[in-house]
N, C-alpha and C positions, 0 to 999 in steps of 0.2 A: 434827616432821613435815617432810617436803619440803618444799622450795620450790617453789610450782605457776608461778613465775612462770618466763620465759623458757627452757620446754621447748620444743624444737624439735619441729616439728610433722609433719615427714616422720621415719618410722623405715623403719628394717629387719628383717623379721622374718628374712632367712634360710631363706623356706619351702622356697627347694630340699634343703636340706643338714641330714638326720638328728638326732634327739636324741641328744646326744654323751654326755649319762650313762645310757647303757643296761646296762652290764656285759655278763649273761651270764642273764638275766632277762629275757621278751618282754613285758611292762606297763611302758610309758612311767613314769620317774618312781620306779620300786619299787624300783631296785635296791638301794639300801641302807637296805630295810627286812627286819625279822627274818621267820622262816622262817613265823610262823603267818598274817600278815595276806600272806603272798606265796601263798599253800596257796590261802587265802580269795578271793585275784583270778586265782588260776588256776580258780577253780571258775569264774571269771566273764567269764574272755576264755580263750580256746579255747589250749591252750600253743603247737597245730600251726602255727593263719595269726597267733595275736595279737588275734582278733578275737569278736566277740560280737554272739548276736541275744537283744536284751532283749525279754518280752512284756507290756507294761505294765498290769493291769488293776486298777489303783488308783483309778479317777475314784470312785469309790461314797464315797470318804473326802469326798466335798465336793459331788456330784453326784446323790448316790445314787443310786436305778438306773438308768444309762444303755441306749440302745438297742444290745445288743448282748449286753450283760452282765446283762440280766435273770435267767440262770439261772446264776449261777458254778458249778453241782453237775454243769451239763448240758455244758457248752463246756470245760472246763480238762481232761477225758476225751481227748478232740478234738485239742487242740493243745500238750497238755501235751509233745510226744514230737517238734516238732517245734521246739522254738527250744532257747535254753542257758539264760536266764536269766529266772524269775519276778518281776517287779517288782509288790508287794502287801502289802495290810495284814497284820497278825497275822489280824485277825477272818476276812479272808476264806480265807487259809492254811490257818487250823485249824480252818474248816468244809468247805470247798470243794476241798483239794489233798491226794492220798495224801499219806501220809506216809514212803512207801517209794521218792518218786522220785528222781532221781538229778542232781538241776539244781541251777543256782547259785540264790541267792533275796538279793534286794533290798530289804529290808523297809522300808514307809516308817513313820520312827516320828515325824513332825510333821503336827499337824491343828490344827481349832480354828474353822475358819470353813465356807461354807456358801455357794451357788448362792442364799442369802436373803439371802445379807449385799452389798453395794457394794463393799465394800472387803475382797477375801479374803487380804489382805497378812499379818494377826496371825494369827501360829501360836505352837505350843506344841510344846515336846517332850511326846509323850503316852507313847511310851514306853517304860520303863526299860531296865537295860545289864541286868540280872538276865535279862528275859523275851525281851530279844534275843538272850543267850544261849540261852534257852531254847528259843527258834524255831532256833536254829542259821543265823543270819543271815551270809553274806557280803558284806555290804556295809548299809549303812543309810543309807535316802534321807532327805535333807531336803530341805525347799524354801526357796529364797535368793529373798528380791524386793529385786534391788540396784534402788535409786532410786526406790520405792514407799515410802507412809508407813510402811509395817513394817518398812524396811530393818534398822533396828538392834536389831529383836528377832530377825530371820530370822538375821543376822548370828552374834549372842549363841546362837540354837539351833545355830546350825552350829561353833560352837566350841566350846560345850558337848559337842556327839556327839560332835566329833573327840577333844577329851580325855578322852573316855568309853571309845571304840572302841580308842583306842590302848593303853591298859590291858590290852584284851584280843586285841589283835590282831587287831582285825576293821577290814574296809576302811569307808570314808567315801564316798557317793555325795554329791556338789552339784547339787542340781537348779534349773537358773537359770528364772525364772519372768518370764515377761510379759506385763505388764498389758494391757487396753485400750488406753492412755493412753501405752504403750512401743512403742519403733521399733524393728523387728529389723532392725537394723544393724549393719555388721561391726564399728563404732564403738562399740555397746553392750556387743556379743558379748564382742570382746576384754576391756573392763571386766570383767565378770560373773562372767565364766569365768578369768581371772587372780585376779582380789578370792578367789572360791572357793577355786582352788589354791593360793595365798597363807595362807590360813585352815587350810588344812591335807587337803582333801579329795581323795582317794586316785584318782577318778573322778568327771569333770563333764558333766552332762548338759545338751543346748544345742538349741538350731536352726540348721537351715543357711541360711545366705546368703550373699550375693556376698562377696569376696575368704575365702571360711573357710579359705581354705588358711593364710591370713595369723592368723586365731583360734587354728587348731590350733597352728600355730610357737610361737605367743606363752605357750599353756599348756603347763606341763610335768605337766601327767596328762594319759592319755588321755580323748578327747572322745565319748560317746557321741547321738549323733543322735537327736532326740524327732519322731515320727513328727507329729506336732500334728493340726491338724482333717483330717476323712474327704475325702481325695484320691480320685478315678480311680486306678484300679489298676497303670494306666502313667505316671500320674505319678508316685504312689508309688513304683514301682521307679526311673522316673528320678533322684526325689529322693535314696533308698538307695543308689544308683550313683554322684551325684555328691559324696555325703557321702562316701564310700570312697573317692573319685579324689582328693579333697582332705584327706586325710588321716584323718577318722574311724575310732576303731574300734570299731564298731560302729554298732548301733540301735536306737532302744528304740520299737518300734512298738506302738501301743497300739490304736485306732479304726482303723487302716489295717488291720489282722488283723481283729481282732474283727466289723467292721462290713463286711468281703468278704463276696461272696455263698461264697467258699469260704475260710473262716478258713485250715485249714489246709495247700493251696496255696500262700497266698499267703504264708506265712512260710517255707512251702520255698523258694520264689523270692526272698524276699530274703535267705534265707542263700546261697542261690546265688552272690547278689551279695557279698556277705559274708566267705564263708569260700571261695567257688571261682571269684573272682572273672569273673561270667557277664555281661555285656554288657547293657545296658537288652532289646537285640534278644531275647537268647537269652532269659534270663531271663524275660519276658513272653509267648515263646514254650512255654517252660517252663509258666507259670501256665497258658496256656488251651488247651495241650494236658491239663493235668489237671484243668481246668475240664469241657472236653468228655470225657473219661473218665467223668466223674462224672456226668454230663446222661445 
């Protein structure tokens, strides 16, 4: 192991100046991986900007039915047609989503704990590389609690799936998670999200906060942005705007969609930001002109 001692305390992340092993490839980090897990993240970042609007509606794995998501048969109709990327269980997939659409899919295969438990750190891989296949998954979420007492199981799942996934060529999501008890700080961030891409995951799922430009530098996968608790709808897009200005690619909005009085507006508007890159202004302008369309 390193020596932890007498690291100097100021770095450089170099946020101005481009990731230098890009090739010929638009996913951060992919270039010198083989043709089928490259197929698999282009189903999941867009080939034309490089970018992605993720629709998260995974909380049921631990929250069960949230406000929002009460009908997954009635809502995924709705907004199904406007983001690029499903982020969701098997269960609710292959009850609740054609099976004829044409979007990337995220599949989260780690659970285990529960809105009853204190401590929602121990998870489990639930499930298999067989039925992941089976799902036709492009990517497979887990969830990482660096610095939580479950660190070193979440850890052991996220290495597990990578050496699972890489067998078959399917991409690795890191979904870094925080506790109560954790500080979203760029101090963290960096940890979390290196530790992940370190471990081998293809795409890392995070929060934004101050210096992220200095997070993104420091990961070499791309960083996708977790919409986290229900924001105002212009703060929302703010936040989406300033994830993009700092280098994110993408977003993976879950409650900020779901829990709009116009779900599917408001993911138009942040791909706006997104993939055409529209101005907090426009963009917002965008939303409640199709707000008022719809009234």
């Amino acid at each position: 192991m390193a020596d932890l001692d007498g690291n100097k305390a100021e770095k450089d992340y170099h946020a101005d100046k481009p990731f230098a092993v890009s090739g010929n490839f638009h996913v951060k980090g992919a270039a010198n991986l083989d043709w089928g897990v490259k197929k698999r993240l282009s189903n999941i970042f867009n080939p034309r900007t490089g970018n992605t609007v993720m629709f998260a509606f995974d909380h049921g794995y631990f929250m069960g039915s949230v406000s929002g998501l009460e009908r997954l048969d009635l809502l995924m109709p709705k907004l199904i047609d406007h983001v690029d990327v499903l982020m969701a269980t098997r269960g609710a997939l292959r009850t609740c989503v054609r099976p004829n659409f044409r979007k990337g899919i995220a599949l989260r295969v780690t659970s285990g704990s529960s809105m009853l438990n204190d401590d929602l750190s121990h998870e489990v891989v639930a499930v298999d590389m067989e039925d992941a296949i089976r799902m036709d998954a492009d990517a497979l979420a887990v969830q990482v609690f660096v610095g939580a007492d479950g660190q070193l199981s979440s850890l052991e799942n996220l290495s597990k799936v990578v050496n699972a996934a890489n067998r078959y060529g399917i991409a690795t999501l890191g979904v870094v998670a925080v506790g109560k008890d954790m500080e979203r700080t760029d101090k963290y961030f960096k940890l979390a999200t290196r530790i992940i891409a370190e471990l081998g995951a293809n795409i890392v799922k995070t929060y934004y906060c101050e210096k992220f430009d200095e997070v993104v530098a420091a990961c070499p996968v791309p960083i996708v942005v977790a919409g986290g608790k229900k924001l105002p709808e212009k703060q929302a897009l703010e936040m989406a705007y300033n994830s993009i200005q700092g280098g994110a690619r993408g977003l993976d909005m879950g409650r900020n969609i779901f829990q709009s009085p116009n779900p599917a507006a408001m993911a138009d508007a942040i791909a706006k930001i997104v993939h055409r890159k529209f101005t907090v202004k426009e963009a917002w302008e965008f939303y409640s002109d199709a707000v008022g369309q719809k009234s």
